[in-house]
N, C-alpha and C positions, 0 to 999 in steps of 0.2 A: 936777798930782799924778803921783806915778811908782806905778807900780802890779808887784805879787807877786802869784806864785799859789801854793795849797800844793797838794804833789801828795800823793793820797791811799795813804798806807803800811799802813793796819792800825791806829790807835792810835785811831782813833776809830769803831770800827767798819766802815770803808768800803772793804774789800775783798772782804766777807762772802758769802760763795757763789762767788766765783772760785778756783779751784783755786793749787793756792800754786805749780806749775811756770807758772802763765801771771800771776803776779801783779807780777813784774817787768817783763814785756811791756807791761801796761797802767802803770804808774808810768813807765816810760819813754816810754811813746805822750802821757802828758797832756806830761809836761816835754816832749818834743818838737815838741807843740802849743805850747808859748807859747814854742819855741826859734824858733821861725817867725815872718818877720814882726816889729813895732814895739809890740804892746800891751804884752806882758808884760815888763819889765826882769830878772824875778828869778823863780825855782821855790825852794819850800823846803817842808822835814821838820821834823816833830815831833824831839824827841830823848826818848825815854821807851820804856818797854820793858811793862810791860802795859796795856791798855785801857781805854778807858774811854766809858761813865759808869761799869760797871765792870771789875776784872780777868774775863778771859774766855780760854779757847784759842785763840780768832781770833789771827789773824794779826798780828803788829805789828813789823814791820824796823827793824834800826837802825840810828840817823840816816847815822854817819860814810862806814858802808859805800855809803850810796844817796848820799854828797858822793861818793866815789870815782868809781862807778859812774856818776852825773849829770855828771860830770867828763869822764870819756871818752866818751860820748853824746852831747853839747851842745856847741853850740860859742857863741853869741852869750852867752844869757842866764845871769846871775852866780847863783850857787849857797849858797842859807842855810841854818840852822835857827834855827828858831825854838819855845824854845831849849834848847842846849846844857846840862847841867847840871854845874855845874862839879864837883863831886865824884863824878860817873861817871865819872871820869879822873883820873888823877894831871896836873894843868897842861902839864908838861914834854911828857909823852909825849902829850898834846892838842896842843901846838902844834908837835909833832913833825907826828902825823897831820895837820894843819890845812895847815901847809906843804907834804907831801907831795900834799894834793889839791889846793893851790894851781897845784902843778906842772904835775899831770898834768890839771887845768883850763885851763893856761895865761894863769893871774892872776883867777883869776872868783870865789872864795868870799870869802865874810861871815860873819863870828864875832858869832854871836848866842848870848850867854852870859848865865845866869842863876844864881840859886841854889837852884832845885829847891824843890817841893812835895808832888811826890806821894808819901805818907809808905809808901802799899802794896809799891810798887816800891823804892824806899830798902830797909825791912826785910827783902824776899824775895830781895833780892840781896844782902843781908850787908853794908849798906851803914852799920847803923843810920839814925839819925834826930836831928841833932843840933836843939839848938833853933835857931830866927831867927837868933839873933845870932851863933851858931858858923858855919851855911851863910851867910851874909852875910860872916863874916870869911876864910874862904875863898875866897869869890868876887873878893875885893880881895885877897889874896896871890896865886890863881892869875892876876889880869887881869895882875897884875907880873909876873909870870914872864913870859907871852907879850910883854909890851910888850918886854922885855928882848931876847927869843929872835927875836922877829922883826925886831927893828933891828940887832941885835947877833950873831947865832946863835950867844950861849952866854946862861946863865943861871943865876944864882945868888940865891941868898936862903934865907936863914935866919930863918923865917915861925915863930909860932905853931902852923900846920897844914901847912904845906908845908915841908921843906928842901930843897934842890936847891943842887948845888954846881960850876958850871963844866959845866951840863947846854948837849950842844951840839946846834944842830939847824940842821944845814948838810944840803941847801941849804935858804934862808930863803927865803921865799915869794917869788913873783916880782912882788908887787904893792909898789909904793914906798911906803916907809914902814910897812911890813905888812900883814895883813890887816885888812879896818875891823874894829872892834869893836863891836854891836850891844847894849848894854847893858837887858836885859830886866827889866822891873818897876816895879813903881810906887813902894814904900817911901822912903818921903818923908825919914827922920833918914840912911841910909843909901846902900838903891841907888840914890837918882839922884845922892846924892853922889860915888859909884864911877864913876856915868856923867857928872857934872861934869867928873872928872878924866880921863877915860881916853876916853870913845863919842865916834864919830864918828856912831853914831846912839841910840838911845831908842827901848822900845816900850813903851808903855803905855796903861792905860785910853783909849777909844776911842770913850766916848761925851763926847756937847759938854761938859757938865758936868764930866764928871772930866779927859776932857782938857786944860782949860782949865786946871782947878785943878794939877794933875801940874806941865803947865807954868809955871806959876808957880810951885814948890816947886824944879824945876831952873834956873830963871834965876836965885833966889838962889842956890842952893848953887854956878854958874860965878860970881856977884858975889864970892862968900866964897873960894872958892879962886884969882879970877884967871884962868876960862878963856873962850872966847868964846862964849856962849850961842846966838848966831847959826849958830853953824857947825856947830852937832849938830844935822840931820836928825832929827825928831822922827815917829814913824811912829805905827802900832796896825793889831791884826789887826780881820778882820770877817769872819763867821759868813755865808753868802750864802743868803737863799734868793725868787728872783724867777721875775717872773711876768708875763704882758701884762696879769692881771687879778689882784686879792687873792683870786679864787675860784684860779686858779694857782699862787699866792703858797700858799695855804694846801692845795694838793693837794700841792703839794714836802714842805711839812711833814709832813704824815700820812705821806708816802713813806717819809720818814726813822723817823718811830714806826714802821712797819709792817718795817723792818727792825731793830730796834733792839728792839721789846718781847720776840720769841723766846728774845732772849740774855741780857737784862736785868732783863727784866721791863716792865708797864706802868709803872708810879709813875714811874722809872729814866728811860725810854722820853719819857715826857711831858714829865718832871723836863727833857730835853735841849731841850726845842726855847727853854727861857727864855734860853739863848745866841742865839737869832735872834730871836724876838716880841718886835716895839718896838725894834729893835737898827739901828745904819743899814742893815746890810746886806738888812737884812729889805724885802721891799714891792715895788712895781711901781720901771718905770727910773725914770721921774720922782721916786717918794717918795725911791727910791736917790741918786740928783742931789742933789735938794733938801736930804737930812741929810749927804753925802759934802762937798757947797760951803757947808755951815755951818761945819763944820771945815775946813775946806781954809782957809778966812777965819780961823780961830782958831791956826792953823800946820802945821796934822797935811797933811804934802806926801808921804808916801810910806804906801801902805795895802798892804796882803799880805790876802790874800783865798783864803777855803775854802768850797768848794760841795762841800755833804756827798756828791750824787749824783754826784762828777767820774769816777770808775769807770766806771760805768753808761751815764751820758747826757747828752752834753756840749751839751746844749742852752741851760741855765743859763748857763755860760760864754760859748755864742758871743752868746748875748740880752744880756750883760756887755759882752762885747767892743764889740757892733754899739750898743747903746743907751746906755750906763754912761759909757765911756770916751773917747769922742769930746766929751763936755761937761766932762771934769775937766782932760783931759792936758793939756799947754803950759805 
């Protein structure tokens, strides 16, 4: 199993009480922890712009600028999000930006593109709110554009949503054949078909059951158009929160309500921990093991992983490192 970490930016509440001049210091300190050394393969950012569970004044950076930023900082470990929302950009001038930090990465980012949900955010930015089937069909014109722009470094098409005509974006990313494409979502008639045709990787639902299933919805849809099922890297995030003891396990948790009810509320608060209770990431290292190598048997070979405390107290992570990871990797 290849293993992500996401560093904590503000979109989930987890910068809260550090001051905003020392808040990039720490987002830089955690990605420079897993730029070190052989565990971590990949650091990656939310791409979203208010908070949540919900909109709040906390602090929430975005994504592109922290690929730039993680670009010229890092040197080993390749640089994501998870994901991109393809109508917070116009395509073109995405995979302008997207090449640009490829650059000054020197070949390390992942294009993990989706097509947006959060409907708070969409309106308060003047974004509207188009239904499923409009953000999906832009999600498949803009992935064309990039495929275009980074093989080719011009780009054209004359979309339903997008038009672009001879859009050029020189220089093209320095990774061959372009930047991977990380195709986000589960939608079974559509987006995996998007990721049929185009992902070099998948991320979706993430527990045994739905994983299974997801995957099975994408090996037809590569059967149906002709691509090779085999060769998309199929991933999913996980929610961390461990412990030597489920008495541990369940003090991390409270940790997180006890920062989280002030700004939120309790309901909100509580409402958050059903992303970790029962969830693989959830439990001591062994429970961790034991649900992480269910899947790992079922295909899910690469996991991205978020520990809500990684600000704070990077004890979680090195219990990961030292107990987690040494039973999956290889």
């Amino acid at each position: 199993m290849r293993f992500g970490l996401f560093v904590p930016q503000g979109w989930r509440l987890d910068l809260v009480g550090i001051d905003p001049g020392a808040q990039w210091d720490v987002m830089r300190g955690i990605a420079e922890h897993a730029d070190r050394g052989d565990v971590w393969e990949s650091v990656w950012v939310y791409d979203h712009f208010h908070t949540v569970p919900a909109p709040t004044d906390e602090a929430c950076h975005e994504a592109w600028s922290l690929m730039a930023a993680l670009g010229a900082t890092t040197e080993r470990v390749r640089l994501g999000q998870m994901c991109t929302c393809m109508a917070y950009r116009s395509p073109a001038y995405l995979a302008k930006v997207a090449a640009t930090c490829d650059i000054i990465s020197k070949g390390r980012i992942e294009m993990g593109i989706g097509a947006g949900w959060y409907e708070h955010e969409w309106r308060a930015y003047g974004y509207g709110f188009p239904r499923p089937g409009e953000r999906l069909a832009m999600l498949d014109e803009g992935v064309q554009i990039f495929a275009q722009a980074w093989s080719e470094g011009r780009a054209t098409l004359d979309g339903k949503h997008y038009q672009v005509d001879g859009a050029i974006v020189t220089p093209k990313p320095l990774q061959d054949g372009g930047i991977p494409m990380w195709i986000a979502g589960g939608g079974e008639k559509v987006t995996l078909k998007i990721a049929a045709r185009y992902a070099r990787y998948t991320n979706f639902d993430g527990t045994l059951e739905g994983f299974t299933h997801k995957s099975s919805v994408l090996a037809e849809h590569c059967r149906e158009v002709g691509t090779d099922y085999d060769a998309i890297v199929r991933s999913a995030n996980y929610n961390v929160a461990i412990g030597a003891t489920e008495a541990e396990v369940e003090d991390r948790l409270q940790q997180l309500v006890a920062r989280l009810e002030p700004l939120v509320g309790k309901e909100k608060a509580e409402g958050a921990l059903g992303a970790f209770r029962g969830m693989p990431g959830c439990g001591t290292p062994e429970q961790i093991v034991e649900k992480l190598s269910a899947l790992q048997e079922r295909g899910m070979s690469y996991g991205i992983f978020y520990f809500p405390e990684a600000a704070y107290d990077r004890s979680g992570i090195e219990m990961f490192e030292r107990e987690v990871v040494p039973a999956l990797k290889g």
